[in-house]
Structures are given as structure tokens and as C-alpha cells.
VOPARO-266280 format. One record per residue: residue in one letter; x, y, z of N, C-alpha, C in turn. Coordinates in steps of 0.05 Angstrom, whole numbers, always signed. Layout:
a_X_Y_Z_X_Y_Z_X_Y_Z
...
END
This chain:
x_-2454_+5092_-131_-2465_+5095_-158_-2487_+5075_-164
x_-2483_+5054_-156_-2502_+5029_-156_-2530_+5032_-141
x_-2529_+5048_-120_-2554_+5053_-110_-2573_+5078_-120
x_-2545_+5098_-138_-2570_+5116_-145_-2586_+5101_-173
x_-2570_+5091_-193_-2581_+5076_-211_-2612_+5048_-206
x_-2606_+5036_-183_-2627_+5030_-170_-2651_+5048_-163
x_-2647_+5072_-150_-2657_+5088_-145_-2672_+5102_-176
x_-2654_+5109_-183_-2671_+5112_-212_-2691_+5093_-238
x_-2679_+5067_-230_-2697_+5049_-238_-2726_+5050_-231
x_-2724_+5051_-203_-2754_+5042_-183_-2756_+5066_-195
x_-2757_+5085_-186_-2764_+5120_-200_-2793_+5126_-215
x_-2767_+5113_-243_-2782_+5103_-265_-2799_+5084_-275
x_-2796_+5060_-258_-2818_+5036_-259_-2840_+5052_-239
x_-2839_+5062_-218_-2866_+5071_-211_-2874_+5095_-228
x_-2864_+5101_-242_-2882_+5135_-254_-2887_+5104_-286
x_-2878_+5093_-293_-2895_+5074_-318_-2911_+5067_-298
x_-2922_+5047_-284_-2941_+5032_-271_-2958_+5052_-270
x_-2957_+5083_-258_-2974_+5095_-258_-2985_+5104_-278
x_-2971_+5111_-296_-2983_+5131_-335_-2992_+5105_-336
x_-2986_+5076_-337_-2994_+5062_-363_-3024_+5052_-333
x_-3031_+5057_-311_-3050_+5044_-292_-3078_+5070_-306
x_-3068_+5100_-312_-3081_+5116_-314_-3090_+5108_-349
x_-3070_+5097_-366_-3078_+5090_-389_-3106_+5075_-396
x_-3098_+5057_-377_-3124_+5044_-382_-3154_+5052_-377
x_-3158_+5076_-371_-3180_+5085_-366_-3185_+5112_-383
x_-3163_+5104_-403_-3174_+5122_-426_-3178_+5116_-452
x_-3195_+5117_-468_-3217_+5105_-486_-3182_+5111_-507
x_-3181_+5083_-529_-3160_+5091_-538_-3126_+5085_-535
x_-3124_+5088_-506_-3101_+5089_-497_-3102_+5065_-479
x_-3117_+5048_-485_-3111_+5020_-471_-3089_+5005_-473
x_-3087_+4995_-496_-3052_+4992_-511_-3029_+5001_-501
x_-3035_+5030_-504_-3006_+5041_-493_-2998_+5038_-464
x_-3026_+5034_-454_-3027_+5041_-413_-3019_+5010_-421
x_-3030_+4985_-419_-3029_+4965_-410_-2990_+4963_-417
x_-2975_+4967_-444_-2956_+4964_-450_-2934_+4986_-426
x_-2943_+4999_-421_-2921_+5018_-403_-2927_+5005_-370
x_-2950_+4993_-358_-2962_+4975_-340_-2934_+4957_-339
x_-2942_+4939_-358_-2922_+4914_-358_-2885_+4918_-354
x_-2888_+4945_-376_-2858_+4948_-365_-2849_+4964_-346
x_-2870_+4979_-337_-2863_+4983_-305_-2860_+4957_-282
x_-2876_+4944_-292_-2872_+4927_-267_-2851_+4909_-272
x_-2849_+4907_-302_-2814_+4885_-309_-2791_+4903_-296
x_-2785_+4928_-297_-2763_+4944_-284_-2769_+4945_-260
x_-2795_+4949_-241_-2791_+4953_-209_-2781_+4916_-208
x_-2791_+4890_-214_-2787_+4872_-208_-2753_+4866_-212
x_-2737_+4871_-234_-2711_+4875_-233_-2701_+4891_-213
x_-2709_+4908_-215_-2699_+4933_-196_-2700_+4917_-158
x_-2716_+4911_-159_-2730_+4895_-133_-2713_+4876_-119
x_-2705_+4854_-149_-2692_+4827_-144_-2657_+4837_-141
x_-2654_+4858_-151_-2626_+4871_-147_-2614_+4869_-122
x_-2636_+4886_-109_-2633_+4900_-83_-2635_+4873_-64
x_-2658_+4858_-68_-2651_+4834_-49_-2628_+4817_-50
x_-2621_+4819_-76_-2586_+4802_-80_-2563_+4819_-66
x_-2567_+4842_-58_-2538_+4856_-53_-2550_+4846_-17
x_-2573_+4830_-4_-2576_+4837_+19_-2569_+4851_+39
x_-2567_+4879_+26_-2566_+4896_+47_-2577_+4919_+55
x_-2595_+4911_+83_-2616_+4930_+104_-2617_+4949_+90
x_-2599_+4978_+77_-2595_+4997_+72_-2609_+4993_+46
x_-2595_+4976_+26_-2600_+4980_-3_-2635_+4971_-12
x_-2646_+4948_+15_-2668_+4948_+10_-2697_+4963_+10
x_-2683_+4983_+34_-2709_+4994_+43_-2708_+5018_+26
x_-2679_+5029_+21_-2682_+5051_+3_-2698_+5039_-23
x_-2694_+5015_-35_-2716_+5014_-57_-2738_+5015_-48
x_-2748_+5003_-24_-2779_+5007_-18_-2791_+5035_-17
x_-2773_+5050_+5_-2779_+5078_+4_-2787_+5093_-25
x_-2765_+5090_-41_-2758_+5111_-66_-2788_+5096_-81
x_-2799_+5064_-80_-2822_+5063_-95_-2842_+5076_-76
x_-2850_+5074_-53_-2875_+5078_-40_-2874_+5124_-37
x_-2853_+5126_-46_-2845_+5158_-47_-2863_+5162_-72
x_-2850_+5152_-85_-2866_+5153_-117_-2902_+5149_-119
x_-2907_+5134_-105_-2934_+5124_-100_-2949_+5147_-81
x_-2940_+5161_-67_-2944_+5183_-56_-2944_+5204_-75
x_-2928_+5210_-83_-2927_+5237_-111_-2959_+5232_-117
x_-2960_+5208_-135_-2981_+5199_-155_-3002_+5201_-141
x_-3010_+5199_-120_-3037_+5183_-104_-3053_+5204_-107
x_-3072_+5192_-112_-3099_+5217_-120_-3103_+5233_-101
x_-3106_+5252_-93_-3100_+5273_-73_-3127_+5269_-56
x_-3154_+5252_-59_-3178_+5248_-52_-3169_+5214_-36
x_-3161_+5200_-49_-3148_+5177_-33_-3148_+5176_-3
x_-3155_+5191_+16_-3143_+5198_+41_-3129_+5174_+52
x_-3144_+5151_+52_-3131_+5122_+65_-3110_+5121_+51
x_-3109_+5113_+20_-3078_+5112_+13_-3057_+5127_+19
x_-3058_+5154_+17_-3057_+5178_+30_-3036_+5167_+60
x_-3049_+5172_+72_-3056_+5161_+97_-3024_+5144_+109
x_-3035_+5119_+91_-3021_+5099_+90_-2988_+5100_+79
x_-2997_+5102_+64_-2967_+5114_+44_-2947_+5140_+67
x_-2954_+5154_+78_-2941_+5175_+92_-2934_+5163_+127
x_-2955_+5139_+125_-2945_+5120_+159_-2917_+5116_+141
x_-2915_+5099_+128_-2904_+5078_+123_-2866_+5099_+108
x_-2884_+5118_+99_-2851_+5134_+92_-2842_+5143_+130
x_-2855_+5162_+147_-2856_+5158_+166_-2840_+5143_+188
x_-2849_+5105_+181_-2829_+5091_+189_-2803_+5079_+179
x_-2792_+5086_+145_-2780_+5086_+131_-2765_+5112_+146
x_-2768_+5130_+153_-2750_+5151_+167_-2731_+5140_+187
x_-2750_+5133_+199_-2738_+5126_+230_-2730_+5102_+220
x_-2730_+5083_+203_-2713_+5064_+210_-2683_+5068_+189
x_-2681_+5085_+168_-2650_+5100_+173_-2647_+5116_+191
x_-2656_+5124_+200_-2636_+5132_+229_-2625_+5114_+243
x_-2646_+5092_+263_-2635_+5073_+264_-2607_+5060_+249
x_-2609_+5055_+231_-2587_+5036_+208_-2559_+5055_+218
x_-2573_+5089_+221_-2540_+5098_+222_-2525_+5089_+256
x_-2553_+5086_+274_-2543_+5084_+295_-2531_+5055_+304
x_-2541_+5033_+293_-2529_+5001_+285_-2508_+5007_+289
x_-2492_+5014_+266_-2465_+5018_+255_-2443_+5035_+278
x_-2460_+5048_+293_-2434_+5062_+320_-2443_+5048_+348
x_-2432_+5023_+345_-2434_+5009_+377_-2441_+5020_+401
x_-2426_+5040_+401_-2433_+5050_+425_-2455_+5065_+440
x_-2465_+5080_+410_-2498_+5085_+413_-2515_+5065_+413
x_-2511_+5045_+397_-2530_+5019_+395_-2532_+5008_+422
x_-2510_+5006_+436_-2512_+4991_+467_-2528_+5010_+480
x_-2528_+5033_+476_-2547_+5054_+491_-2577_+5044_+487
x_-2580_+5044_+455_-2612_+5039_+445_-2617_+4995_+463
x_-2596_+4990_+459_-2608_+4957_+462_-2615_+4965_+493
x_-2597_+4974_+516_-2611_+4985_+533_-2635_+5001_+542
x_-2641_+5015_+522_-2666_+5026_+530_-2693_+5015_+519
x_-2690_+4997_+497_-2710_+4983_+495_-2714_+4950_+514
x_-2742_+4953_+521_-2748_+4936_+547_-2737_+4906_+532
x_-2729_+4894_+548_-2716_+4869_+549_-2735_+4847_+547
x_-2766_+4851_+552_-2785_+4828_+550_-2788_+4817_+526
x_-2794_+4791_+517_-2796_+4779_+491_-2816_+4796_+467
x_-2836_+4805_+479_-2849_+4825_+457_-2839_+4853_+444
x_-2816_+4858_+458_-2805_+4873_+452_-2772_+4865_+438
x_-2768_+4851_+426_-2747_+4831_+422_-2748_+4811_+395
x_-2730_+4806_+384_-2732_+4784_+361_-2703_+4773_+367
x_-2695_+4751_+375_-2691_+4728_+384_-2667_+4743_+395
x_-2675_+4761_+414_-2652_+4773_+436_-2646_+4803_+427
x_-2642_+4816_+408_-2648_+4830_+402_-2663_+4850_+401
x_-2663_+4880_+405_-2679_+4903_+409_-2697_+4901_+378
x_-2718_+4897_+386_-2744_+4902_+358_-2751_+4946_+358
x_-2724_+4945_+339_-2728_+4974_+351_-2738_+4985_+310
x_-2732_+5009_+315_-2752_+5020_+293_-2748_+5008_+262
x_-2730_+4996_+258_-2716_+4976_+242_-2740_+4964_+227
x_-2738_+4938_+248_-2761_+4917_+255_-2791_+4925_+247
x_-2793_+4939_+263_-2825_+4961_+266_-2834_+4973_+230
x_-2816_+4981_+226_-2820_+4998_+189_-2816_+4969_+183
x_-2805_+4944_+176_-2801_+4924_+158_-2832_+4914_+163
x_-2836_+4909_+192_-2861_+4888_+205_-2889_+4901_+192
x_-2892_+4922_+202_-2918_+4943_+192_-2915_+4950_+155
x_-2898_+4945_+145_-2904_+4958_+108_-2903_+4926_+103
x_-2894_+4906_+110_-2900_+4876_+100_-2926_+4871_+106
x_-2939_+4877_+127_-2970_+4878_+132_-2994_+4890_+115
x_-2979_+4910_+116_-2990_+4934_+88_-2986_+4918_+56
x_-2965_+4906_+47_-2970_+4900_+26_-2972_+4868_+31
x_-2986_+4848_+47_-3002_+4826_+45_-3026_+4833_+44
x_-3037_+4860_+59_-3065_+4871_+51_-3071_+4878_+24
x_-3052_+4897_+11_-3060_+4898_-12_-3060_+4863_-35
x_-3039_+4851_-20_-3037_+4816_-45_-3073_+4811_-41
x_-3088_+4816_-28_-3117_+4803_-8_-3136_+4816_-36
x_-3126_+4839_-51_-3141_+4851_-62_-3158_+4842_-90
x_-3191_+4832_-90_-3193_+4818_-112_-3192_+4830_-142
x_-3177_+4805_-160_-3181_+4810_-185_-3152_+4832_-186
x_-3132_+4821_-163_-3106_+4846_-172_-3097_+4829_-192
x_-3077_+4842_-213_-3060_+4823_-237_-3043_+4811_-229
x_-3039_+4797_-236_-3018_+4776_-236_-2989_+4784_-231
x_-2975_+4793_-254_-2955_+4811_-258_-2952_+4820_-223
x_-2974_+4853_-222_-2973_+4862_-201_-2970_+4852_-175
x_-2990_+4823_-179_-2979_+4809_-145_-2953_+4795_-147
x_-2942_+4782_-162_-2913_+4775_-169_-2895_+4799_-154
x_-2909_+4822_-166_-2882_+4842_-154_-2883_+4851_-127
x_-2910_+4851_-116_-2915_+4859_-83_-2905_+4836_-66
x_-2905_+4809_-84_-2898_+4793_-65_-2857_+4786_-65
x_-2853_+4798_-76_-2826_+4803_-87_-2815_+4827_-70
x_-2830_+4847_-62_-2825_+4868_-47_-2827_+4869_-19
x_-2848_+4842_-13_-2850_+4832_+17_-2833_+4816_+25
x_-2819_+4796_-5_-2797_+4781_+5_-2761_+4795_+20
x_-2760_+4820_-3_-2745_+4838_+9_-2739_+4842_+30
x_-2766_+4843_+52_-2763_+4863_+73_-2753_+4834_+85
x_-2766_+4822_+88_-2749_+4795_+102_-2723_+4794_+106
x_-2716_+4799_+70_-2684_+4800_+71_-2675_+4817_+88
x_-2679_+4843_+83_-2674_+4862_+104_-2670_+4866_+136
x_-2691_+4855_+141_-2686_+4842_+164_-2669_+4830_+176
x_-2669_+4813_+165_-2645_+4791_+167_-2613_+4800_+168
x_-2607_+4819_+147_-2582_+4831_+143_-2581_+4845_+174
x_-2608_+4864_+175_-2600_+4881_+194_-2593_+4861_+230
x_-2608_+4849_+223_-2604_+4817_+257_-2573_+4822_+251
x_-2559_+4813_+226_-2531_+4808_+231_-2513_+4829_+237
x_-2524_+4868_+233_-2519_+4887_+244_-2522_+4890_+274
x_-2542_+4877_+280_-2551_+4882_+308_-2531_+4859_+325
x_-2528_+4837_+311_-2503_+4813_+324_-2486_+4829_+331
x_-2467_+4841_+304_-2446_+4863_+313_-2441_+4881_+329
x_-2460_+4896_+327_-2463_+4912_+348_-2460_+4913_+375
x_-2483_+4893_+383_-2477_+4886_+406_-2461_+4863_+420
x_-2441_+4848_+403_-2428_+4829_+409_-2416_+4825_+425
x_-2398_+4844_+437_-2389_+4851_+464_-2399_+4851_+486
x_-2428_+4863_+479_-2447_+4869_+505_-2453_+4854_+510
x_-2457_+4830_+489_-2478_+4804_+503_-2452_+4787_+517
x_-2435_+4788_+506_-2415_+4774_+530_-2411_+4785_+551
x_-2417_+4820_+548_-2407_+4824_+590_-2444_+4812_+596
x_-2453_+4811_+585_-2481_+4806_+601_-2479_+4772_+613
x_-2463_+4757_+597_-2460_+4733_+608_-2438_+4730_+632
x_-2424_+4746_+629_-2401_+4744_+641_-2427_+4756_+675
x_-2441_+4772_+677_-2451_+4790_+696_-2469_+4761_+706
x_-2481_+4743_+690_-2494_+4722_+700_-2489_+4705_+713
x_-2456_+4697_+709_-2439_+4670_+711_-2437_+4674_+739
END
């Protein structure tokens, strides 16, 4: 119940950010855009700091997704790059629940830690850098490009950089999925060394 309410928060903080972003570019309706602006971004930023408090892989990315979904709906259909961008990035938001479901059943996971190559570039500190990783690594990239953007508001970079801190979290939870997982394995692998 807690995640669809989340879910419905972000929802709604991105469809305000957008009416009150479109507000401002109408003679009149400056007021109202800038005031629905602000409290979109006060509810995605609650909404945001939620999801990084429950630290968990699952609960974070689904808020990222359900906002950058929303940002998709909205995106000016001429946009192509945003466009573009927004549909990589749901894309790798796919594949990395799948992933998350496959974490959680060991015995597929030892399959996946095996099949991804064992060299350090392919790896985060022993660990398979598998599609997880990849969707957190590439949309944190994506939104330090947009922080780069001049003359963004304030407010707004507060919350991108709030949403990059996330994925970190995410990350992180999911390393301690990936410990689990393969916890066994890395002992027969020592045991196969000794």
C-alpha cells in the first residue's frame, strides 16, 4: 500500500511541475504556473526522500521510473532528444526489474553472476555490474547532465540532485542483494582456490 501511495505522489508532483512549467508561458497564468511549479517539486522532493529512507533497490527505482514515465506522457512530441532519452532510460528501468526479480532466486542469480565476464570492468567490487547497475549508472549520468543546465531553478536542482542521490542508495541496497545471493558461491569459489 505504501508504494502505490508513493507512486501516486510522484504521479502527481510530475503532472504539477508540468501544468505549472507550461503556466509560465502563459500571459496571466504566471502565478498560478509558478505556484503549482513549487508544489510539484515540494511533493516529488518528499516523495523522493521517502523512497530513499525505506532504502530499498525496488522502492527507489520504481519512484524514478513512475517520475521519468510521467515526463514521457508530457514531453512535447517534437522533443526527439528528450524523447529519445526518456524511453533509453525507461528501457533500462525495465531490465533492471527483471533483474531485481532475478537477485532474489539464488539460483538464477549464480547463473547470471556466471555469465557475466568476471574482469573488473565488468564488476563493482566483485560483483556482476549487471542491468541493475547499468539503469542506476546511465539515468545518474542523465540527470548530472541535466544539473549542467544554465539558469535551471534552484528548487528544481535541489530535486534532481535528490533523485541522483537515490540511485546511489539503490545501488547500494541492491550490492547487499547481490552479497546474498551469491554468498554461498563466493565461498565454493574460495574453497576451489585454496
Amino acid at each position: 500500500m505504501a508504494k502505490i501511495g508513493l507512486v501516486d505522489s510522484i504521479y502527481d508532483a510530475a503532472t504539477e511541475i508540468d501544468f505549472g512549467r507550461k503556466g509560465f508561458a502563459i500571459e496571466g497564468m504566471e502565478r498560478k504556473g509558478r505556484i503549482l511549479y513549487e508544489d510539484g517539486i515540494d511533493r516529488a522532493m518528499t516523495a523522493f526522500k521517502k523512497a530513499q529512507t525505506s532504502a530499498d533497490p525496488y522502492t527507489v527505482i520504481l519512484a524514478e521510473y513512475t517520475f521519468i514515465s510521467q515526463e514521457l506522457q508530457m514531453c512535447d512530441k517534437t522533443d526527439i532528444d528528450t524523447l529519445n532519452s526518456l524511453t533509453q532510460a525507461i528501457q533500462s528501468f525495465d531490465d533492471a526489474f527483471l533483474i531485481l526479480k532475478v537477485v532474489d532466486e539464488k539460483k538464477l542469480y549464480h547463473i547470471a553472476d556466471k555469465a557475466i565476464p568476471h574482469h573488473k570492468k565488468h564488476r563493482i567490487i566483485g560483483f556482476p555490474r549487471d542491468a541493475f547497475h547499468i539503469a542506476c549508472s546511465s539515468h545518474r549520468t542523465r540527470l548530472k547532465n541535466i544539473l549542467r543546465t544554465p539558469r535551471l531553478d534552484p528548487i528544481e536542482k535541489a530535486l534532481l540532485k535528490q533523485r541522483s542521490a537515490n540511485l546511489s542508495v539503490a545501488k547500494n541496497g541492491y550490492i547487499e542483494k547481490q552479497k546474498k545471493a551469491l554468498k554461498s558461491d563466493n565461498s565454493e569459489n574460495v574453497t576451489h582456490l585454496a
